[in-house]
GURO-93813 format. One record per residue (C-alpha): x negated, y negated, z negated. Coordinates in Angstrom, 3 decimals. Example, Ala and Ser with C-alpha at 12.3 -4.5 7.8 and 13.67 -1.06 7.14 Angstrom:
% GURO-93813
        u        v        w
  -12.300    4.500   -7.800
  -13.670    1.060   -7.140
END
This chain:
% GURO-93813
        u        v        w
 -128.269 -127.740 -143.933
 -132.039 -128.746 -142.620
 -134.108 -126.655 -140.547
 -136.501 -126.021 -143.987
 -133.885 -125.332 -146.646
 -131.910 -122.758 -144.093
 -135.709 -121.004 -143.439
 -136.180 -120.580 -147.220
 -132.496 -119.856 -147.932
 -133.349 -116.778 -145.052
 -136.470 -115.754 -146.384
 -134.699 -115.118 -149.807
 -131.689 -113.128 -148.648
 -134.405 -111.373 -146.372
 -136.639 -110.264 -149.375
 -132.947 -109.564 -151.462
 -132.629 -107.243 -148.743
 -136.065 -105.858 -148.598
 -136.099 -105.196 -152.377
 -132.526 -103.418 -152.357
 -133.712 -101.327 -149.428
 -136.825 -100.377 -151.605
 -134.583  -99.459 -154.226
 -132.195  -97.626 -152.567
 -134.442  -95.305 -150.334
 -137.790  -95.169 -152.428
 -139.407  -96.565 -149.502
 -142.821  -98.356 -149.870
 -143.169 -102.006 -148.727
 -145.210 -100.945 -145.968
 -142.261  -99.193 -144.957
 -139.631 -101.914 -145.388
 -142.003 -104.108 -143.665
 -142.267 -102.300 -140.475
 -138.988 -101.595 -140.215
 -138.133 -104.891 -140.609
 -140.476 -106.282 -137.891
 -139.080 -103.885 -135.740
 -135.120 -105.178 -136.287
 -136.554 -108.941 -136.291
 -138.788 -108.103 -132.507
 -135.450 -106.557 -131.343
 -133.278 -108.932 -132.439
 -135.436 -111.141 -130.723
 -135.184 -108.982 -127.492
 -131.545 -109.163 -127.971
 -131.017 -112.735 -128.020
 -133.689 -113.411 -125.153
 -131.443 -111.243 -122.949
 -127.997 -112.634 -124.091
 -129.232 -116.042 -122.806
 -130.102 -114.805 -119.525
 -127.060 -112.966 -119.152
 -125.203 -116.157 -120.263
 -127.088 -118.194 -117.647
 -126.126 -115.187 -115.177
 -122.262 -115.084 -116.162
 -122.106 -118.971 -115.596
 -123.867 -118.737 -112.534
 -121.143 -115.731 -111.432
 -118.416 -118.028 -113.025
 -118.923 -120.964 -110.939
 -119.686 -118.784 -107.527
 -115.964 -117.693 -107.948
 -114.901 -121.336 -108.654
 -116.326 -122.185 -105.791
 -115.085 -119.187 -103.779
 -111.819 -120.079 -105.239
 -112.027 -124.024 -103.853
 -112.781 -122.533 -100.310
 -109.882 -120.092 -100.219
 -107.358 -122.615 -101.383
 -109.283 -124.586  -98.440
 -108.806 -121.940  -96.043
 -105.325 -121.100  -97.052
 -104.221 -124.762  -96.811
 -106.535 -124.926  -92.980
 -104.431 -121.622  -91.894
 -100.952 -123.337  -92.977
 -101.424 -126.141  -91.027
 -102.649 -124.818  -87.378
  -99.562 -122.504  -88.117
  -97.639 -125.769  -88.469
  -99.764 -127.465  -85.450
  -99.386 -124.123  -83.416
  -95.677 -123.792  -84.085
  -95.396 -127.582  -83.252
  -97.222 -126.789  -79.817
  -95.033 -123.808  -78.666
  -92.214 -125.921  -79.865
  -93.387 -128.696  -77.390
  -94.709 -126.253  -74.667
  -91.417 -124.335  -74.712
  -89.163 -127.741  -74.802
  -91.209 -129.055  -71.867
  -91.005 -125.700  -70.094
  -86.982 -126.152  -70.020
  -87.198 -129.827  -69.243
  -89.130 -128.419  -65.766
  -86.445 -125.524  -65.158
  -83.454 -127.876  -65.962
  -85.068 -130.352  -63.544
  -85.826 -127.711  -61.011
  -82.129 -126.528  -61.162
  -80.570 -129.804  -61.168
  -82.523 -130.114  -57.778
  -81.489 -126.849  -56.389
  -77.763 -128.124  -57.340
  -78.074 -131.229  -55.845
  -79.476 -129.862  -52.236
  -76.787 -127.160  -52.334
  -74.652 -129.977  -52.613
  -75.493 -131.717  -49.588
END
């Protein structure tokens, strides 16, 4: 539907509604009028702040994508100096009994002499 023929086919179900409100509670157009500004100005309102909040949300949203990258980041940075660590206590500790083994295979070898 184009922008024009949706306008008119609101401004009809508007005054529909303006004339059945009339009807139904005897009030004056004045009355139906204001009232009806007042809905329209806070509808309005409404919508205004529902975009900014949407902005606001997807803002928030990717923040905690983001958040999310860095901890899977951090998480996979921590797993491998565990690995690296482990790796270097692994190699500390094997080099620390190739020095004792050598150390006793000397003390052997003078006792043997």
């Amino acid at each position: 539907m184009s922008a024009p023929r949706q306008a008119r086919a609101v401004a009809r179900l508007a005054a529909v509604q303006a004339l059945y409100q009339m009807e139904v509670s005897g009030a004056g157009v004045e009355t139906v009028v204001r009232e009806f500004r007042e809905t329209k100005d806070a509808i309005e309102q409404t919508a205004a702040l529902q975009r900014v909040t949407n902005g606001r949300l997807l803002k928030a949203e990717d923040a905690i994508k983001e958040l999310q990258r860095e901890s899977r980041t951090t998480e996979d940075a921590k797993r491998s100096a565990r690995t690296q660590w482990a790796s270097v206590k692994i190699s500390v500790l094997s080099a620390g009994l190739s020095m004792i083994g050598a150390v006793l295979v000397g003390y052997l070898l003078g006792r043997l002499h």
